[in-house]
Backbone as a ProteinNet text record, in pm:
[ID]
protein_1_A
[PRIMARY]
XXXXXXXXXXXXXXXXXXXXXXXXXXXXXXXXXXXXXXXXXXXXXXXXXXXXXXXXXXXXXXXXXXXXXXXXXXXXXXXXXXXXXXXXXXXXXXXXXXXXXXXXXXXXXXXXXXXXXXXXXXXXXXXXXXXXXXXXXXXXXXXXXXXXXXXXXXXXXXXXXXXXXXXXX
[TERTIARY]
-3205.4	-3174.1	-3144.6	-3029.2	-2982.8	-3059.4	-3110.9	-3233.5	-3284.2	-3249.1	-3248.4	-3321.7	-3404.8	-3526.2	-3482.1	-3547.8	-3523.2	-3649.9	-3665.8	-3739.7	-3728	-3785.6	-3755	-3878.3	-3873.1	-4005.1	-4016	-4114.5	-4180.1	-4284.9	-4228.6	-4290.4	-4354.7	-4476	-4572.9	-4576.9	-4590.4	-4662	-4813.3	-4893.9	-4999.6	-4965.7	-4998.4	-4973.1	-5061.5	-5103.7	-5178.6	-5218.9	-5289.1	-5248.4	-5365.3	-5347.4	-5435.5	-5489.4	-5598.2	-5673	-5796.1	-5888	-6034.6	-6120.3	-6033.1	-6093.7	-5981.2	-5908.1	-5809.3	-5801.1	-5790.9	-5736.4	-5606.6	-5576.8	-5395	-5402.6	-5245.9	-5181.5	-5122.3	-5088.2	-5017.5	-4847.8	-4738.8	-4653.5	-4531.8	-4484.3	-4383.1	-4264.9	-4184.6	-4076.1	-3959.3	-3937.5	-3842.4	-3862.7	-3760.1	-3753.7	-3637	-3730.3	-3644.1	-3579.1	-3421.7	-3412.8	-3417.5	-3415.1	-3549	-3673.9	-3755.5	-3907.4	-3895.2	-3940.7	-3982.1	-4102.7	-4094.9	-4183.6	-4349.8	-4355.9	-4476.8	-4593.2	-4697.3	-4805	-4851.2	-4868.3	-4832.6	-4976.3	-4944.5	-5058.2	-5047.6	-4955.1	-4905.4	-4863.7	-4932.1	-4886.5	-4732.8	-4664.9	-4480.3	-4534.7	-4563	-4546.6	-4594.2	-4641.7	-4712.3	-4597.7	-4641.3	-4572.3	-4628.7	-4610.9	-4676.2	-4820.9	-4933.5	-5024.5	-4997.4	-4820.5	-4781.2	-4775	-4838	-4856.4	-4772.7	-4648.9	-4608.1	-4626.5	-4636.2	-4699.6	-4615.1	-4608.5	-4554.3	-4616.8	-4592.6	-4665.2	-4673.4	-4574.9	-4538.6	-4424	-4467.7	-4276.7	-4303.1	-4210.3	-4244.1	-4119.8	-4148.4	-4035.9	-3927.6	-3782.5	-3742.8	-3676	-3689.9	-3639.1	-3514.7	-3383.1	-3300.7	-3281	-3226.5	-3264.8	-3113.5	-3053.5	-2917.7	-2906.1	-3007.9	-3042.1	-3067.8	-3055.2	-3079.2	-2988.9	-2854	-2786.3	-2717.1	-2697.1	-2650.5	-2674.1	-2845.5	-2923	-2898.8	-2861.4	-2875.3	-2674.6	-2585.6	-2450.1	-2480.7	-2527.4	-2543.1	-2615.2	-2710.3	-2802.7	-2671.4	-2585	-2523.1	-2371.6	-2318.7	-2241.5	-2284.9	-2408.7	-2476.1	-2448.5	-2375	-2337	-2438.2	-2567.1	-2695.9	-2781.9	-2769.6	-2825.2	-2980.8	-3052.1	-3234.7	-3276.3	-3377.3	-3489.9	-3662.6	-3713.3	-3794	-3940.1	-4035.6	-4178.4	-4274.1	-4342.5	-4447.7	-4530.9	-4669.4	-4794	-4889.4	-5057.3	-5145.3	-5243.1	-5302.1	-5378.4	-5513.8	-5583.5	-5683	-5850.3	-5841.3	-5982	-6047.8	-5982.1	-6043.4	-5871.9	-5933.3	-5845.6	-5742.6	-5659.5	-5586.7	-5570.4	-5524	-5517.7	-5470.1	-5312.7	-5215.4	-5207.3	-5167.8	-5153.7	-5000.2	-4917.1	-4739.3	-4726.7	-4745.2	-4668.9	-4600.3	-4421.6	-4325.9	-4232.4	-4094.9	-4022.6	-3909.7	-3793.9	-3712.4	-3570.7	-3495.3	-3315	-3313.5	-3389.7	-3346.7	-3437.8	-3354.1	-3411.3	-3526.2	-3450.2	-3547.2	-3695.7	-3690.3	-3805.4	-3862.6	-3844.9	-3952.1	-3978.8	-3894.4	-3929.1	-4042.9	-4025.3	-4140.5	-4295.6	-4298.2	-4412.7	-4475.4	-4377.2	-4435.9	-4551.3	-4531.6	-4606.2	-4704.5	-4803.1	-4942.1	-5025.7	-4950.1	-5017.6	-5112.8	-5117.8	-5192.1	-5169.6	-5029.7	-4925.1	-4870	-4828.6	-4726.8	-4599.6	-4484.1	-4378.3	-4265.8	-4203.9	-4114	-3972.3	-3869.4	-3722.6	-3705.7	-3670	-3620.1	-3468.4	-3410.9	-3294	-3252.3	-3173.1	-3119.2	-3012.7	-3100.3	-3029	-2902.2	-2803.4	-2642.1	-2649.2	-2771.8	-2770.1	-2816.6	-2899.4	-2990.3	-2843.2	-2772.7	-2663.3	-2600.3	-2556.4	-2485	-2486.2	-2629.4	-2686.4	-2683.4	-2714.6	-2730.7	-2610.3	-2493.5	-2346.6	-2267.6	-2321.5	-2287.7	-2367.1	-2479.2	-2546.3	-2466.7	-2424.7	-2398.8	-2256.3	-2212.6	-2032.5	-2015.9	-2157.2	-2158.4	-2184.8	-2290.5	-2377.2	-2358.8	-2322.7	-2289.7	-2219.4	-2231.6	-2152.6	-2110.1	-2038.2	-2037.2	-2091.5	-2192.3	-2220.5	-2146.1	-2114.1	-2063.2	-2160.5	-2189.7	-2269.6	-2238.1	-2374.3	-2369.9	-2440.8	-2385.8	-2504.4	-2545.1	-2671.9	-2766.6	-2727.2	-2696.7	-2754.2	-2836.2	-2910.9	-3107	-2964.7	-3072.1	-3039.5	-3041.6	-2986.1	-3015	-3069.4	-3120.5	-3288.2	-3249.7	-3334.6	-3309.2	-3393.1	-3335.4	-3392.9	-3527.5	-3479.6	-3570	-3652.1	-3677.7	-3799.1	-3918.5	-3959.4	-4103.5	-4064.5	-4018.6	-4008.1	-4101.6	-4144	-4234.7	-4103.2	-4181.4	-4090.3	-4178.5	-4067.3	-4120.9	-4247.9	-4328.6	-4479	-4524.5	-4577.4	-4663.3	-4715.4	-4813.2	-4873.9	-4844.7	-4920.2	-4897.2	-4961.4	-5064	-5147.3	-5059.5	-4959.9	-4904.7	-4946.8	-5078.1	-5110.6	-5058.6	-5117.4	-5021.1	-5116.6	-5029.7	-5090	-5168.7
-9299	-9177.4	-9214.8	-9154.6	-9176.9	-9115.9	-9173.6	-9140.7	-9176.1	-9090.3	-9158.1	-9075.6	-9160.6	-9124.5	-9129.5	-9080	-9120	-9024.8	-9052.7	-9046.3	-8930.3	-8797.4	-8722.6	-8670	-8650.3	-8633.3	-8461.4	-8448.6	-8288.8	-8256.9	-8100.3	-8046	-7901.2	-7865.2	-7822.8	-7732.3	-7592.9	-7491.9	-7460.3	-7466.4	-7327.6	-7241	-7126.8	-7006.7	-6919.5	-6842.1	-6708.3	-6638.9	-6563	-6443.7	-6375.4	-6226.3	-6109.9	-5995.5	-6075.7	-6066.9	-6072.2	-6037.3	-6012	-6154	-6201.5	-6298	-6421	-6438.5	-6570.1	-6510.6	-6664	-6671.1	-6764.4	-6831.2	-6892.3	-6933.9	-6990.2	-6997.4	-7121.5	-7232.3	-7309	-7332.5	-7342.2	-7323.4	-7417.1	-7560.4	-7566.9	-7532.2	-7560.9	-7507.3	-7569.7	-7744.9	-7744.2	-7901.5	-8033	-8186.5	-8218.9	-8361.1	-8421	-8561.7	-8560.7	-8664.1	-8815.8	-8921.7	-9021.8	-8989.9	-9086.3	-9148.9	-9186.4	-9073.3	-9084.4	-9188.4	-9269.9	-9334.3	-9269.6	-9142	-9089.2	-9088.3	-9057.8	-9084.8	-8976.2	-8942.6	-8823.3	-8750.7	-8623	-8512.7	-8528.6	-8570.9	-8569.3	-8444	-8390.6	-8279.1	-8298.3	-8225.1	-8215.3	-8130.3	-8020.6	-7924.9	-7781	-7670	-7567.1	-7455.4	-7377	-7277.6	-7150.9	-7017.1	-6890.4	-6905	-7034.7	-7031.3	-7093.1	-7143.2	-7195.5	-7321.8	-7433.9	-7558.3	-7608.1	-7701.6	-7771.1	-7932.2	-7925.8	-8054.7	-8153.3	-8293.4	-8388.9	-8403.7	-8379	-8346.6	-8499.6	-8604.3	-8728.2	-8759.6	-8806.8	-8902.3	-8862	-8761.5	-8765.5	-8777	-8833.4	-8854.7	-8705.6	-8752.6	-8670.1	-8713.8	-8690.4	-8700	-8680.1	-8722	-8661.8	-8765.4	-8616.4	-8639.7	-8615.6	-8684.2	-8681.6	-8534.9	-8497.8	-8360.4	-8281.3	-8259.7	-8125.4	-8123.3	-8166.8	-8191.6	-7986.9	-7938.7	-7812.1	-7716.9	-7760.8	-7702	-7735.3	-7888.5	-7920.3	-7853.2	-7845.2	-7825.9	-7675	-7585.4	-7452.6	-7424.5	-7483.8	-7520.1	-7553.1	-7641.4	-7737.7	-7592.6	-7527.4	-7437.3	-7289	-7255.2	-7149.5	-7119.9	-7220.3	-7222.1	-7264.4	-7200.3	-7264	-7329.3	-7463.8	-7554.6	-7572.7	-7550.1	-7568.8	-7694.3	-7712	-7801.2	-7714.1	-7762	-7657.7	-7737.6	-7712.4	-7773.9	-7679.6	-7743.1	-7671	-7777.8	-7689.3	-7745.8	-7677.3	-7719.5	-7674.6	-7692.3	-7548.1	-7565.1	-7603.5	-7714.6	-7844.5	-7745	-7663.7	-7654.7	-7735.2	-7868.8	-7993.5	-8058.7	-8141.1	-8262.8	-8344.8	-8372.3	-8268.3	-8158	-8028.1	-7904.5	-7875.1	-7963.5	-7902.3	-8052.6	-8007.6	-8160.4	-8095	-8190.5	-8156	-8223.8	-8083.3	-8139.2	-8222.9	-8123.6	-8196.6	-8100.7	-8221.5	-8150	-8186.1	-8074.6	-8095.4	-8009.8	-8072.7	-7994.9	-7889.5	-7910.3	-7791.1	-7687	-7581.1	-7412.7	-7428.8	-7445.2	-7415.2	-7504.9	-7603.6	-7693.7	-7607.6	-7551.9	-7484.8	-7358.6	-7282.4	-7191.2	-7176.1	-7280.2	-7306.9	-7305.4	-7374.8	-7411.6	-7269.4	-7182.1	-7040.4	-7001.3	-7067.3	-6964.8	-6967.7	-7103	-7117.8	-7008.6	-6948.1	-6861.8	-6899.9	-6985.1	-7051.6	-7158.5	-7156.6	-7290.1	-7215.5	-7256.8	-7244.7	-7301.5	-7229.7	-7312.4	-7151.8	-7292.9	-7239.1	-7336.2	-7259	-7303.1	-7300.3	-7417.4	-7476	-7524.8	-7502.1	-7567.8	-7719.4	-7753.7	-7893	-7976.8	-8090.8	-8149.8	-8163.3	-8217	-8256	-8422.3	-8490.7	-8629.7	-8578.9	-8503.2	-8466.5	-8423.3	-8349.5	-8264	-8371.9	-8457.6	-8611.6	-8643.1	-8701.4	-8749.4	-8660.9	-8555	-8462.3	-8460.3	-8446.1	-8400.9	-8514	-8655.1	-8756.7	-8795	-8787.7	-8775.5	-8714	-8609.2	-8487.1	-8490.5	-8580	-8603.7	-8724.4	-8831.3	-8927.9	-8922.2	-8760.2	-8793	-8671.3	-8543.9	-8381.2	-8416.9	-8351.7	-8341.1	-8182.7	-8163.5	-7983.4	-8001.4	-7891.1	-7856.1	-7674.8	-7716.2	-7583.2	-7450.3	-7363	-7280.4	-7208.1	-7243.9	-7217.4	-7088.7	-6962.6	-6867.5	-6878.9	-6861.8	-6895	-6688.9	-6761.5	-6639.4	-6645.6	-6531.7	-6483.4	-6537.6	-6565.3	-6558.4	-6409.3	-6369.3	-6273.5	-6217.6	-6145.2	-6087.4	-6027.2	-6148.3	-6075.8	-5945.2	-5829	-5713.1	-5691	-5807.3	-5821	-5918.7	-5970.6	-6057.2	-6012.2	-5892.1	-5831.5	-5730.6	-5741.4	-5575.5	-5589.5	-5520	-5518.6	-5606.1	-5681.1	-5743	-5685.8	-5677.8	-5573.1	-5686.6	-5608.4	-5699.9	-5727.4	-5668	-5728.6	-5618.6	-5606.3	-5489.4	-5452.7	-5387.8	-5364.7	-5480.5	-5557	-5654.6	-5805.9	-5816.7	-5911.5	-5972	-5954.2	-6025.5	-5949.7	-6073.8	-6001.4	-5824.2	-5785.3	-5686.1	-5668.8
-6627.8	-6555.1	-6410.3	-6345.2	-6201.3	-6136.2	-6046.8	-5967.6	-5791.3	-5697.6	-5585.5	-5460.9	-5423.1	-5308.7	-5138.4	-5082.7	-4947.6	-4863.7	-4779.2	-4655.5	-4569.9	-4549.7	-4398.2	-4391.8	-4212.5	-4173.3	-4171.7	-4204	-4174.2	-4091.6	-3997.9	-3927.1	-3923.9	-3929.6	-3979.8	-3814.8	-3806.9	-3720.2	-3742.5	-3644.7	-3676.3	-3573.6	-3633.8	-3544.8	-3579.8	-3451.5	-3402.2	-3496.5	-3593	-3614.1	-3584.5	-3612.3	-3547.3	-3667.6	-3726.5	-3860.1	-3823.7	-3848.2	-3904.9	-3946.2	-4063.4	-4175.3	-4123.1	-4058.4	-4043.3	-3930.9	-3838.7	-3712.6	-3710.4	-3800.6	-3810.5	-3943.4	-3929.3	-4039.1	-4008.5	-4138.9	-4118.8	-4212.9	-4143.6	-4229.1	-4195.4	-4286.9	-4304.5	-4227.6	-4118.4	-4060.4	-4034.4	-4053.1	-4030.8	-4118.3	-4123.7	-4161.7	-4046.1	-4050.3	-3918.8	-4059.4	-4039	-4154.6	-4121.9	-4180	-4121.5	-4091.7	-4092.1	-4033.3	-3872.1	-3794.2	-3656.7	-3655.6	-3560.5	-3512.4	-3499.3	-3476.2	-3451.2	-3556.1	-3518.4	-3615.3	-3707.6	-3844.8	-3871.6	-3803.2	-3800.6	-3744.2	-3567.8	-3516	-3392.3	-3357.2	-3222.4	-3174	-3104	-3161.3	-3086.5	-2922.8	-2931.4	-2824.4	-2920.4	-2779.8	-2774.8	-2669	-2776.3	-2638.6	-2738	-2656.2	-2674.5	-2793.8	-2762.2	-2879.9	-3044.5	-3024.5	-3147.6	-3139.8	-3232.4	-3201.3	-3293.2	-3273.3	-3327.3	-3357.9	-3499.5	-3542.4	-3631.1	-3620.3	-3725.7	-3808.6	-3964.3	-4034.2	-4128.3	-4104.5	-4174.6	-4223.1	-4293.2	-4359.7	-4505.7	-4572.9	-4769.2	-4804.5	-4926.6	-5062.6	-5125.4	-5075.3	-5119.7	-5304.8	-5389.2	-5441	-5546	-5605	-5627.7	-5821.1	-5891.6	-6026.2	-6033.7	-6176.1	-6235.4	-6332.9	-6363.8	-6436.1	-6356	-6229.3	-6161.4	-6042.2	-6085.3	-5995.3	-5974.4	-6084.9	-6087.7	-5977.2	-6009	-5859.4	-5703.4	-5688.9	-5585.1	-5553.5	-5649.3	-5554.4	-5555.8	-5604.6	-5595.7	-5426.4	-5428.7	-5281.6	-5153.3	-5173.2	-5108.9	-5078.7	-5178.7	-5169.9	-5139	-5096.7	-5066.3	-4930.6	-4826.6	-4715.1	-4566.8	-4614.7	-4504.6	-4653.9	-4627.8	-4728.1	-4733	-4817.4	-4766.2	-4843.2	-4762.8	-4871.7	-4870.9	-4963.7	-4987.3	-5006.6	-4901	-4858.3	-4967.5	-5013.7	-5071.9	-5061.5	-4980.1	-4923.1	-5028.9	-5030.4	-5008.1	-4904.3	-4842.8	-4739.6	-4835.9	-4747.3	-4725.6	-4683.5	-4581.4	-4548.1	-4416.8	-4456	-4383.9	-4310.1	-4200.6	-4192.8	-4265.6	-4233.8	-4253.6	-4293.5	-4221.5	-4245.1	-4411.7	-4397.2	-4524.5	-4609.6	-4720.2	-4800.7	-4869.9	-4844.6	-4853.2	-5008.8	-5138	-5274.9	-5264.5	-5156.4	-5267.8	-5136.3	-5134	-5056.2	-5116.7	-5160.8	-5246.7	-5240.7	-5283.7	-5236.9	-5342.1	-5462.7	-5576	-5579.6	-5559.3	-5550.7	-5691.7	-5780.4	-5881.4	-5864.8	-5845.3	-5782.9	-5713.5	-5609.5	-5496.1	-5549.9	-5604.5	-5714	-5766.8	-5857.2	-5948.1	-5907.2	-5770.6	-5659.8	-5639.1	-5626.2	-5617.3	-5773.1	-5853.7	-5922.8	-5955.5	-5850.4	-5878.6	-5788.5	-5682	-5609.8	-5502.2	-5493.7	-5338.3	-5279.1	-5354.6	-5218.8	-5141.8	-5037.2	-4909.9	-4969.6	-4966.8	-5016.4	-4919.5	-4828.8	-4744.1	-4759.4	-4731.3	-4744.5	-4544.4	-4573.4	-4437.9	-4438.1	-4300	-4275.1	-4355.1	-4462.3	-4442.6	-4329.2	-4270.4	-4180.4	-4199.7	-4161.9	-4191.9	-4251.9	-4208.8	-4249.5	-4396.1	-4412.5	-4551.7	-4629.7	-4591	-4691.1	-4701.4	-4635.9	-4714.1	-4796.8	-4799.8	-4884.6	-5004.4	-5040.8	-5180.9	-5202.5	-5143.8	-5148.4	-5214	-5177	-5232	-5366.3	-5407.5	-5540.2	-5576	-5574.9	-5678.1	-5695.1	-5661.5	-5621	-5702.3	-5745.6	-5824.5	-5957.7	-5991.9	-6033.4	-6112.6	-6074.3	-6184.2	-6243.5	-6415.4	-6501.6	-6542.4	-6549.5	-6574.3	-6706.8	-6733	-6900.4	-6928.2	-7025.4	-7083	-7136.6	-7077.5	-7119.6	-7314.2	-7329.6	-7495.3	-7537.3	-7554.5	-7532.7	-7684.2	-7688.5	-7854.7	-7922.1	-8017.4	-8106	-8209.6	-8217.9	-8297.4	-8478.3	-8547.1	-8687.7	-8694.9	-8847.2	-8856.2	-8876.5	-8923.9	-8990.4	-9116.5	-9227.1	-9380.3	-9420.8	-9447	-9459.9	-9593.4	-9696.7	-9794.9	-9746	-9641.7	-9690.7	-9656.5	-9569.9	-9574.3	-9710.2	-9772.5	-9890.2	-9983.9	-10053.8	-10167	-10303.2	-10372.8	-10463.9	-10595.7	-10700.1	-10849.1	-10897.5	-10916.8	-11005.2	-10899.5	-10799.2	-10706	-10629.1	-10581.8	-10505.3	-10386.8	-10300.5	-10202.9	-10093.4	-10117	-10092.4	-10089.3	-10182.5	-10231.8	-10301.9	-10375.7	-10526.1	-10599.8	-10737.6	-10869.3	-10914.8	-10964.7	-11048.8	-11126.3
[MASK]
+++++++++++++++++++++++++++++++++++++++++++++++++++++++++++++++++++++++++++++++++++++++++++++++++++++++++++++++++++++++++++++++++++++++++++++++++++++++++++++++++++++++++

């Protein structure tokens, strides 16, 4: 299977909020493409109480079977990649699943119900890269719509010599 990885860094907010039971939130906001020199959990900068953070360097990865997804992403016109975290409790705050070009991928992340999974800007170095996979690597498949068999009308029926039970008589 054609299969190809690469490297971008992610940056992680906490921010304010004005709750009872939570005093912030942490969320996913943007990938820097390459590995910055910085150390991950490095503060970027603060402004109005919002702390911006380097969150590290993760694996993007790109599959020969989900290329459909990634040119649909790529022709949508603002291209994303899609962070799905879980918040930690501890030190590190967030622990970063999976950061990924296919909608349906981050999709999916939604349906455990207590990840963070945000769609962020894709860089122009990042859209290269997917644009060129998928330029190597899509095959069009032909949509096959299935049809149900049919349904034989005799096969729940009562058959002669047999009850209503379906033993013999």
């Amino acid at each position: 299977m054609a299969h190809e990885r690469f490297n971008v860094g992610v940056v992680v907010e906490r921010r304010p909020l004005k709750s009872r039971w939570v005093d912030h939130a942490w969320l996913p906001v943007a990938v820097i493409a390459g590995v910055p020199e910085a150390a991950p959990w490095t503060l970027l900068g603060e402004e109005a109480g919002v702390q911006r953070f380097y969150a590290g360097a993760f694996d993007v990865d790109l599959y020969r079977a989900e290329t459909a997804g990634y040119r649909d992403n790529l022709e949508s016109g603002a291209p994303k990649l899609w962070i799905a975290a879980h918040a930690t409790g501890v030190t590190p705050p967030l622990d970063i699943l999976v950061v990924t070009a296919d909608p349906n991928e981050g999709a999916a992340y939604t349906e455990a119900g207590d990840n963070i999974v945000e769609a962020v800007p894709m860089p122009d170095e990042v859209a290269g890269v997917v644009a060129r996979f998928v330029a190597e690597h899509h095959v069009e498949r032909a949509f096959i719509k299935r049809r149900r068999d049919r349904a034989d009308p005799d096969a729940l029926a009562l058959r002669p010599g047999r009850d209503k039970e379906g033993g013999e008589p």
